[in-house]
N, C-alpha and C positions, 0 to 999 in steps of 0.2 A: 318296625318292620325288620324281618331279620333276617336271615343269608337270602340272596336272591340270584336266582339261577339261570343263564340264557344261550343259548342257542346264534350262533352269527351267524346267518347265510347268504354270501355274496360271491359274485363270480371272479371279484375283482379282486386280486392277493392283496396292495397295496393296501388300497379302501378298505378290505374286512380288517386287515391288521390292525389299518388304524382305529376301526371301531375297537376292536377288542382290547387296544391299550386304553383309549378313551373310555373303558367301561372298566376297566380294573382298575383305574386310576380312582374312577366314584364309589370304589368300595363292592363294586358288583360281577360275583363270579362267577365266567365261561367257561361255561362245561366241553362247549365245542364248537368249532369253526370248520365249515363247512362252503360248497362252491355249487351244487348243483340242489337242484329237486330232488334226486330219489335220497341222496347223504344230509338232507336236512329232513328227510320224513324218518332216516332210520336213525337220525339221535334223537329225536323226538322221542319217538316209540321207545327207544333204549334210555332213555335219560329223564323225560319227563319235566321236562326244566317249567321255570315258570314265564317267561318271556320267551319270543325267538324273534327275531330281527331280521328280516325276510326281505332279499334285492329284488326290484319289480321286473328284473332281467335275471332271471337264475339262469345258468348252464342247465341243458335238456328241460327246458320248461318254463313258467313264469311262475313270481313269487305270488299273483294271483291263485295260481293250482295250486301253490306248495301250501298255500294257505288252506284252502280250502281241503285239502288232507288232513294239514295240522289238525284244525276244529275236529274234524270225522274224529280223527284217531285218539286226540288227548284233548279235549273237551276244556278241560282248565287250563291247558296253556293258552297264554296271550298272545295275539301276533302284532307286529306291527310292520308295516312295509315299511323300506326305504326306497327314493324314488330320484329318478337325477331330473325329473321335471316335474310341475308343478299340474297337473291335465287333473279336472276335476271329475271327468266319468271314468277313467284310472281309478281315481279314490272313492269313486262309489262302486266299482266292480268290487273295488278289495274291503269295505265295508260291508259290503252283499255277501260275500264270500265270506265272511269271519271276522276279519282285520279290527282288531280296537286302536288302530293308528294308521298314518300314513303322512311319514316325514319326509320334505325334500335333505337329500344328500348334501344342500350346502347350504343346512342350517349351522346358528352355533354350536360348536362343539359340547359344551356344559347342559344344550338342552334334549341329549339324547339319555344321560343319567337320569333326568327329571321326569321323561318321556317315559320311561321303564319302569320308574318307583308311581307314574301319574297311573298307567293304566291296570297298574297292579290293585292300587286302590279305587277302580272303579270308576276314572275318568276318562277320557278320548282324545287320544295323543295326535290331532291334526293342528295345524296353521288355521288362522283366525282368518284366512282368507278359504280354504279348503272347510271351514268350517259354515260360511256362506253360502257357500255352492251347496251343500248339504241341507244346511234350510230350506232354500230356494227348492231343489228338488222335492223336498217333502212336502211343501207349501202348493209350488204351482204346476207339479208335472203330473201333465194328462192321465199318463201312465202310469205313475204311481196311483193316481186316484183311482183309474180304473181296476187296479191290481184289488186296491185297497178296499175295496166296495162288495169285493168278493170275499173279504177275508170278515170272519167273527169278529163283531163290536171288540172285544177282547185284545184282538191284533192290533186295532188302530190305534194310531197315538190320540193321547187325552189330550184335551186345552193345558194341564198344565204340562204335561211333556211336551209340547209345542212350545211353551211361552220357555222352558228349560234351555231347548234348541237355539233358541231364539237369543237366548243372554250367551250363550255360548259361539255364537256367529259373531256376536258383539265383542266378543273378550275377555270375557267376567268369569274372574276363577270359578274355581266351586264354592268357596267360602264367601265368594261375593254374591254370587246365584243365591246361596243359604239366604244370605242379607235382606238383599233383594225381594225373594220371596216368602221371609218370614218362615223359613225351614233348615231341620239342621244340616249338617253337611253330609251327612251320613245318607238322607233322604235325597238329597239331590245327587247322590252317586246310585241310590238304588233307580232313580228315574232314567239317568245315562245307560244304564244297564238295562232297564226295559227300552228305552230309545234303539238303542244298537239290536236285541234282540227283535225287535218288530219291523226293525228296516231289513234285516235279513228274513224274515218271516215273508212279507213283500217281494225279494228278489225272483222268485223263486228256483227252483230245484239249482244246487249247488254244481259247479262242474265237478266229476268226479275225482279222487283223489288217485294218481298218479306216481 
């Protein structure tokens, strides 16, 4: 993988700062640091970075809207929230909305470089407990199903992206998932990517970008 590029948007000078040493420190460079919604949608646009790092409390807005901009405007940038609590329909809003992550604020430090290089390669930068709640809603909410019932066979997740979900709630890399299901790892990121795309296919109509 080679130069990687991202975006810090948090309200908080201290906390952004220290993301941004904590992410130059792994080799990965910020193009720009930012504190509200409309200055994290206009380095986007201007920058096109590959990652952005997105506070689920921005100045004038939430890093939910900011997201959901992101997607609209630069389609291949990646977002990921950062969050100072743990609230699992939080991380299925910002899921719904775009988001290929959704980390709590007082994870380890070293798992925020991994988290940036994970979801660039097509995996889902959530907590193995945030990753439960995520099953569980796919599995047994009403409304999801009812959503889902409406959407073309096409939309819904297949039994093996279910059983994919499923080792991923458990904890099992990607290379373990590969193991696991007699596939390579290559496949098991193309299935995360149709997973993430189908759960926002379900959400429906995105909040506007702001």
């Amino acid at each position: 993988m080679g130069l990687i590029r991202v975006v810090v948007a948090d309200s908080q000078p201290l906390y952004r700062r220290g993301v941004v040493s904590m992410l130059e420190a792994d080799g990965i460079t910020v193009v720009a640091d930012v504190d509200c919604v409309n200055a994290a949608l206009a380095a986007v646009r201007e920058l096109a970075p590959d990652v952005v790092l997105v506070d689920l409390r921005l100045d004038g807005g939430c890093g939910i809207e900011a997201t959901a901009g992101i997607v609209a405007t630069t389609p291949d940038t990646e977002v990921i929230v950062l969050a100072d609590v743990r609230d699992p329909e939080e991380m299925l809003r910002a899921i719904r909305a775009g988001a290929a992550g959704f980390l709590a604020k007082d994870q380890p430090p070293e798992r925020l470089g991994a988290a940036v290089r994970g979801v660039l390669d097509g995996e889902i930068a959530i907590s193995r407990r945030m990753a439960r709640h995520l099953a569980q809603d796919v599995r047994e909410g009403d409304r999801r199903a009812q959503l889902a019932a409406r959407l073309p066979h096409r939309e819904r997740l297949t039994p093996r992206q279910l059983e994919v979900l499923r080792l991923i709630a458990a904890g099992r890399s990607t290379s373990e998932i590969a193991g696991d299901l007699y596939l390579s790892p290559e496949t098991v990121r193309w299935h995360v990517k149709a997973i993430l795309r189908k759960l926002r296919a379900v959400a429906g109509p995105r909040p506007p970008p702001h």
